[in-house]
DOKOL-182140 format. One record per residue (C-alpha): residue number from 1; x, y, z. Coordinates in nm, 2 decimals. Layout:
DOKOL-182140
  num       x       y       z
  NUM       X       Y       Z
...
//
This chain:
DOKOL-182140
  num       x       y       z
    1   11.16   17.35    5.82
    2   11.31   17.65    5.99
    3   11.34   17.67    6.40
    4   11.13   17.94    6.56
    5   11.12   18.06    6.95
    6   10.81   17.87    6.96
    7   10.92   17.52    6.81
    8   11.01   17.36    6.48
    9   10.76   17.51    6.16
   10   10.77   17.28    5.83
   11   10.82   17.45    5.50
   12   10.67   17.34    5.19
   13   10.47   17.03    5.38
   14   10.83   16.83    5.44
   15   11.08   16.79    5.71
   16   11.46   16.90    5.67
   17   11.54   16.60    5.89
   18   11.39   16.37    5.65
   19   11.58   16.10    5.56
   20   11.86   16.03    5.27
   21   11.91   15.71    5.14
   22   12.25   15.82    5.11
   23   12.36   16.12    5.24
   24   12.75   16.09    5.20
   25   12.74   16.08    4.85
   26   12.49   16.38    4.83
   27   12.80   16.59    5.01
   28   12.59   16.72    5.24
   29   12.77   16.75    5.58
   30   12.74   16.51    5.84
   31   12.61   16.59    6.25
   32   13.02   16.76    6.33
   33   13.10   16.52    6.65
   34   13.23   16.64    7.02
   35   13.51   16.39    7.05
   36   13.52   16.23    7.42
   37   13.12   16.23    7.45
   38   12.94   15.88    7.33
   39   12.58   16.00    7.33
   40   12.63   16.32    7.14
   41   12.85   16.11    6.88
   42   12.56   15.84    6.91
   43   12.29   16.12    6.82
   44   12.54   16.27    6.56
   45   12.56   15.92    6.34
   46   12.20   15.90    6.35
   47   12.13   16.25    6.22
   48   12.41   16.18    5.98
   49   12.15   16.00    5.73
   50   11.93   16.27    5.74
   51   11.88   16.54    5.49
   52   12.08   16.85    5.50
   53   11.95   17.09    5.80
   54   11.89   17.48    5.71
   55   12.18   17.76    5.80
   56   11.99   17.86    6.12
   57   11.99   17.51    6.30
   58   12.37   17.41    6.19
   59   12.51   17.74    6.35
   60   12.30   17.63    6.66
   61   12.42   17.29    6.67
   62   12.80   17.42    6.59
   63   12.78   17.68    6.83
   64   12.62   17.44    7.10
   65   12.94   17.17    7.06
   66   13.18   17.51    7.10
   67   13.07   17.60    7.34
   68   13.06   17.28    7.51
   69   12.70   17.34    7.60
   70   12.56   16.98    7.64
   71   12.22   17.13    7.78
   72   12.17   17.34    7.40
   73   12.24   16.99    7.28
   74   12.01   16.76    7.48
   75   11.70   17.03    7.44
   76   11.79   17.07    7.09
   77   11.79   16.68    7.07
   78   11.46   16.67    7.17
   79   11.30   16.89    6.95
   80   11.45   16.69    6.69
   81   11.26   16.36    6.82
   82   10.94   16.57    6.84
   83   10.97   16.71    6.48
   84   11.07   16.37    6.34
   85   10.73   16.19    6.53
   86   10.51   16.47    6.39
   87   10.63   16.41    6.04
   88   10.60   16.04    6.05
   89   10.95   15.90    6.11
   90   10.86   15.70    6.37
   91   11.15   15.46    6.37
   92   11.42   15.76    6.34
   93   11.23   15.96    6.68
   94   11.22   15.61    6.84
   95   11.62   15.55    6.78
   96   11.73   15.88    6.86
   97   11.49   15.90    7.20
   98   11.65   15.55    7.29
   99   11.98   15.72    7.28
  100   11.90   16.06    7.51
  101   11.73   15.79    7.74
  102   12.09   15.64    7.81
  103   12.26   15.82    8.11
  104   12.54   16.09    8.00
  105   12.87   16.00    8.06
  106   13.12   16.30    8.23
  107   13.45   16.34    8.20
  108   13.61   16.04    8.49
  109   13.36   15.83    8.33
  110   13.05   15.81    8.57
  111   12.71   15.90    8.53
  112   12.56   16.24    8.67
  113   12.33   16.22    8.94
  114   11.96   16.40    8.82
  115   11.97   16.65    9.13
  116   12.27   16.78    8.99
  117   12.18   16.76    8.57
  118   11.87   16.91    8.67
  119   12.01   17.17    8.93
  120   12.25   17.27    8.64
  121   12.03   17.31    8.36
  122   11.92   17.70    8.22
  123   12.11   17.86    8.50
  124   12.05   18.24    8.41
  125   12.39   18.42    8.23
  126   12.42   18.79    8.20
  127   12.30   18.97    7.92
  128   12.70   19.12    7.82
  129   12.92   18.88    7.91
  130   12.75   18.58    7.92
  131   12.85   18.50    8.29
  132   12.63   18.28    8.50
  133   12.45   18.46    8.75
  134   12.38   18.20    8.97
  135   12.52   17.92    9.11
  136   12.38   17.57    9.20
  137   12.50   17.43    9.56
  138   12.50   17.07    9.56
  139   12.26   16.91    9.78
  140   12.61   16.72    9.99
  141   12.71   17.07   10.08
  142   12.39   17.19   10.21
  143   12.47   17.19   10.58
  144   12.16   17.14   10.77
  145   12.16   17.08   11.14
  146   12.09   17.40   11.31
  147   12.10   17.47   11.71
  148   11.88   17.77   11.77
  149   11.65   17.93   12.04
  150   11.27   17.75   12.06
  151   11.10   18.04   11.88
  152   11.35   18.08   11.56
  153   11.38   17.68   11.53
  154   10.98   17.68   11.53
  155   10.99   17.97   11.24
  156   11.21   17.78   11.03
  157   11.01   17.44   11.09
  158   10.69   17.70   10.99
  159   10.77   17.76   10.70
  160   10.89   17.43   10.59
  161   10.51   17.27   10.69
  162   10.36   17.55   10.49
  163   10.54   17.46   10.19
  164   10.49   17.06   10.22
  165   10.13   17.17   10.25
  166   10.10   17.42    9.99
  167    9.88   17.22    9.78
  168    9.64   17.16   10.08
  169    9.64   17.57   10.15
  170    9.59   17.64    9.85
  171    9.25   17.45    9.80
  172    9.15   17.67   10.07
  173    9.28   18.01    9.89
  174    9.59   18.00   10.08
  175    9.94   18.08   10.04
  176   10.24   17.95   10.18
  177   10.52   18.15   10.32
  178   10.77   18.21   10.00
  179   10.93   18.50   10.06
  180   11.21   18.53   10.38
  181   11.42   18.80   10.51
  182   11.70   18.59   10.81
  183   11.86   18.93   10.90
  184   12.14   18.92   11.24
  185   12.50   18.92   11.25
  186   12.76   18.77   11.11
  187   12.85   18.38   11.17
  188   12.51   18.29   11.29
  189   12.39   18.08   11.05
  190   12.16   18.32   10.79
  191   12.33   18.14   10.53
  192   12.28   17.85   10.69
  193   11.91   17.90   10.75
  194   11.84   17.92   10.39
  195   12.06   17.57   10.32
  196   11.86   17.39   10.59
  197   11.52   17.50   10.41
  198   11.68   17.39   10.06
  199   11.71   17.05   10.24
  200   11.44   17.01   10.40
  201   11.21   17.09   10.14
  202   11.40   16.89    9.92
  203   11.45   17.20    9.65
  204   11.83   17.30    9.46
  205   11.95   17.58    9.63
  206   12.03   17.85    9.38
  207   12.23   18.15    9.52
  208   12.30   18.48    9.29
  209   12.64   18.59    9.22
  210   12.59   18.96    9.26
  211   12.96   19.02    9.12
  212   12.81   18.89    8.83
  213   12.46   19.07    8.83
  214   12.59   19.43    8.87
  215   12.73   19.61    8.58
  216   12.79   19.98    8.53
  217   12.56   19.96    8.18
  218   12.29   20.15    8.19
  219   11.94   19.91    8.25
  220   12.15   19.61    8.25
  221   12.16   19.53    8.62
  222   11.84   19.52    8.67
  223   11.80   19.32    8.34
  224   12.01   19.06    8.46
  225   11.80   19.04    8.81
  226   11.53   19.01    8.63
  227   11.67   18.71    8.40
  228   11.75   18.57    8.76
  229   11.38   18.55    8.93
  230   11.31   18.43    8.58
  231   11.47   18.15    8.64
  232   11.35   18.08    8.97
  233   11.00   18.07    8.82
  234   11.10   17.84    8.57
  235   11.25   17.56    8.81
  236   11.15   17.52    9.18
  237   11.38   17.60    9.39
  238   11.54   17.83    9.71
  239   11.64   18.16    9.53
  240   11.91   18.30    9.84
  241   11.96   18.63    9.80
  242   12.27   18.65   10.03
  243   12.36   18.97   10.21
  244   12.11   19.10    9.99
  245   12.23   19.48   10.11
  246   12.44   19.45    9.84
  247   12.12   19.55    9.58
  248   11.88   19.68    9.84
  249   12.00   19.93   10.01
  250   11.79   20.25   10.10
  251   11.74   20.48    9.77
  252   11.80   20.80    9.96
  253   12.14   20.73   10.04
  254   12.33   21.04    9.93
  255   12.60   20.85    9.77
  256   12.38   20.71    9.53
  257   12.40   20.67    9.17
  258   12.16   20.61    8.89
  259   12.22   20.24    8.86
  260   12.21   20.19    9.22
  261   11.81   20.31    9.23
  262   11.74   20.14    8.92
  263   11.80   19.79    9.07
  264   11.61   19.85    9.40
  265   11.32   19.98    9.22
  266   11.35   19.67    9.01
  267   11.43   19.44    9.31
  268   11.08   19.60    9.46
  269   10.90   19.54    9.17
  270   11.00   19.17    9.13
  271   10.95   19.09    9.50
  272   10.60   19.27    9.48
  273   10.52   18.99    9.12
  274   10.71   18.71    9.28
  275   10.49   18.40    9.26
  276   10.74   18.14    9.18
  277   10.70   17.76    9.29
  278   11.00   17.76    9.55
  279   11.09   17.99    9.82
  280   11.30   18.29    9.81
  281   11.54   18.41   10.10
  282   11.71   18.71   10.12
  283   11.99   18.75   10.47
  284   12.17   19.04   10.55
  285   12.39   19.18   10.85
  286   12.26   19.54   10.81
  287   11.90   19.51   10.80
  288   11.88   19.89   10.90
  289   12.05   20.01   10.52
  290   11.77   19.81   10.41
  291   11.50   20.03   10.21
  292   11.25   20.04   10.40
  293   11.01   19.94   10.08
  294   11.15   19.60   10.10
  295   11.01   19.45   10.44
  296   10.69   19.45   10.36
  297   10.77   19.27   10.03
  298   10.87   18.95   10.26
  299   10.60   18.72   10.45
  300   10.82   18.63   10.71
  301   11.10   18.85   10.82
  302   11.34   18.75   11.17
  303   11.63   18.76   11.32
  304   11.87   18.49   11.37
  305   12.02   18.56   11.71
  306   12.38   18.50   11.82
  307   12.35   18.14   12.04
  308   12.27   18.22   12.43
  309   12.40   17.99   12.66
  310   12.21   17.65   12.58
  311   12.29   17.67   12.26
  312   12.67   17.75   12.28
  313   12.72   17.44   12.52
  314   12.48   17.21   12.27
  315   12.75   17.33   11.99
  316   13.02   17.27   12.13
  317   12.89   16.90   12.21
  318   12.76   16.82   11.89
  319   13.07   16.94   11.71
  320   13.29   16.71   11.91
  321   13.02   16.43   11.93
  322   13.28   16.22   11.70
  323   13.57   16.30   11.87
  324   13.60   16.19   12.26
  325   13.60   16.44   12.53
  326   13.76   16.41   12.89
  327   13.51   16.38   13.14
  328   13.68   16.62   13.34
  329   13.60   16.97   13.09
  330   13.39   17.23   13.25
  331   13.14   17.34   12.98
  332   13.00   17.64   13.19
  333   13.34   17.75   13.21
  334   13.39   17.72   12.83
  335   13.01   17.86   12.81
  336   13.09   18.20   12.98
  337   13.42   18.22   12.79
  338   13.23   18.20   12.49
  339   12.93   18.42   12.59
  340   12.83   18.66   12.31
  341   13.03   18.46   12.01
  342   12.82   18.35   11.69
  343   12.74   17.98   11.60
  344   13.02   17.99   11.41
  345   13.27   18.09   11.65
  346   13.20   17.83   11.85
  347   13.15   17.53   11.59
  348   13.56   17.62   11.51
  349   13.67   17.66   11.84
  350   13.51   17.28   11.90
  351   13.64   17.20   11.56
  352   14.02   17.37   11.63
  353   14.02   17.20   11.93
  354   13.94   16.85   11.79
  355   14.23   16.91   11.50
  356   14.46   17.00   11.76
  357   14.41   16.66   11.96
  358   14.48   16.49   11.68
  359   14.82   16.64   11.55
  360   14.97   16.62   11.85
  361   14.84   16.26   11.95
  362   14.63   16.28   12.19
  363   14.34   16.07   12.17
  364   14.09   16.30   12.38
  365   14.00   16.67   12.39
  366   14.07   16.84   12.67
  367   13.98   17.15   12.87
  368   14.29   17.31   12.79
  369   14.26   17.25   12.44
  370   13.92   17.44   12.39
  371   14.05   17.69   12.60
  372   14.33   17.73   12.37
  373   14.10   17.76   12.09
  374   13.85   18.01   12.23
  375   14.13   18.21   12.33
  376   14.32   18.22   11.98
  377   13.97   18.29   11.78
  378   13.92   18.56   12.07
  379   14.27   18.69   11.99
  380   14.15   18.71   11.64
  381   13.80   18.89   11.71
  382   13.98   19.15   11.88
  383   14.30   19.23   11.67
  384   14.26   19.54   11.48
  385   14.13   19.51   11.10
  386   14.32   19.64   10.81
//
């Protein structure tokens, strides 16, 4: 039996997982063990009894335990279970899929959730290096709660009913939104937009690391992107594409190298296919370097707008909703001080302010703390960069 891209193919009508009465005394090497990990020791005493494996599936399994690469080791797992049902060794498949049933112990000894096994498994890895290319964000850190003008909050809540109802759409030959462009400026909350649609739509959010994706080899950017979307196919899920200027930016710049046009062309091309099961969003704070190709490649593009003067003062109260407040603060005053600042500005300035109350005792915020903070941020807004 030899293992194929497509699956395990028997040789000569047997199985090379059959099993030995006696396998010790044959010498054939036993299943090599991963000390600290009980199921893959479990799995490696059970295929210990088998017949020897071919060269091509022990440099897998080796290479796998190396590596430290318990997802090689679980798949490969289960194409052993498969093979040995298929060729009659009922009891053996039945043992070793009792073991890969039990829950995988990690290093301090607990059991990994499934949004984070499956939210880790087949991330994408460059082609050279073997880096990954994207990284999962755990669903704890997916900050949700947004504050934001009537028209952008009923955008966001758009697209999330769209994709509940996908299904339904699609029975009448429609499709939901998938593709999103948040573009604005910095700090208020593009990033953030695309970790309250991971939430709500209950899908991993899977964010590209384009330090990782670039490289100066001819073709192999645009490789890797492509490995990327690949992935997002494969697994539902919210592809962010943050401060995507970083890959997209207009191919007539004059500054321009080969590489450079290479990737947007392939970025257009991939946008133009995409037809995964999740969503894909894209933010940037230059939406103007953009190519111009890529808007029409989105089905909803809009700006998140810095907070006016509703959604400062709602901020502010939220942040410090846990925290209590002196009934004598002014919150137009702390509004017009705070005119033009992003969400995030204001969230630490509420958040600065609620720290300082603390360290120095006081069991209440005050007026004169937030001003204290809105005035150091300002400080720091204004200095000089660099």
């Amino acid at each position: 039996m030899t293992f194929g891209r497509k699956g395990w193919v028997a040789a000569g009508g047997t199985s090379s997982f059959a099993r030995s009465r006696n396998p010790a005394k044959s010498g054939h090497a036993s299943f090599p063990r991963r000390h600290g990990d009980e199921a893959e020791e479990r799995i490696a005493a059970a295929l210990g009894d088998c017949q020897p494996m071919n060269a091509d599936i022990l440099r897998r399994l080796v290479r796998a335990i190396v590596d430290g690469s318990q997802d090689d080791l679980t798949r490969l797992a289960h194409k052993v279970v498969d093979a040995e049902r298929r060729t009659g060794h009922t009891k053996l498949a039945e043992q070793l899929e009792a073991i890969l049933r039990k829950p995988r112990l990690i290093k301090n000894g607990s059991a990994p959730s499934v949004e984070s096994d499956r939210g880790m498994k087949e991330l994408p890895l460059s082609r050279r290096h073997g880096e990954l290319l994207a990284t999962v964000v755990p669903r704890d850190a997916l900050e949700h709660y947004m504050v934001l003008p009537v028209d952008i909050e009923h955008r966001f809540a758009r697209i999330e009913r769209e994709y509940a109802a996908r299904e339904r759409l699609g029975a009448y030959g429609l499709r939901n939104r998938k593709t999103i462009l948040l573009y604005g400026p910095p700090g208020c909350g593009k990033s953030l937009g695309a970790k309250r649609l991971a939430w709500n739509t209950g899908l991993p959010l899977l964010k590209v690391r384009f330090d990782a994706l670039l490289s100066s080899y001819f073709g192999e950017s645009a490789s890797n992107l492509r490995s990327v979307f690949e992935a997002a196919k494969e697994r539902p899920c919210v592809l962010l594409l943050d401060e995507c200027d970083f890959i997209a930016r207009a191919r007539g710049n004059s500054n321009d190298i080969g590489e450079a046009s290479r990737i947007v062309n392939s970025l257009l091309q991939l946008m133009e296919e995409y037809d995964a099961p999740g969503l894909l969003v894209a933010t940037t704070n230059v939406e103007e370097s953009l190519d111009s190709a890529l808007f029409r490649r989105f089905d909803d593009v809009f700006q998140v707008p810095p907070p006016g003067s509703d959604e400062i003062e709602k901020l502010l109260r939220v942040t410090l909703s846990a925290v209590n407040v002196a009934d004598s603060v002014n919150w137009n005053s702390l509004v017009r001080q705070l005119a033009g600042a992003s969400a995030a500005m204001t969230v630490k300035a509420a958040q600065d302010a609620a720290k300082a109350a603390v360290l120095c005792g006081e069991k209440t915020v005050t007026e004169a703390l937030l001003e204290k903070a809105i005035s150091e941020l300002k400080h720091v807004e204004t200095e000089p960069k660099r």
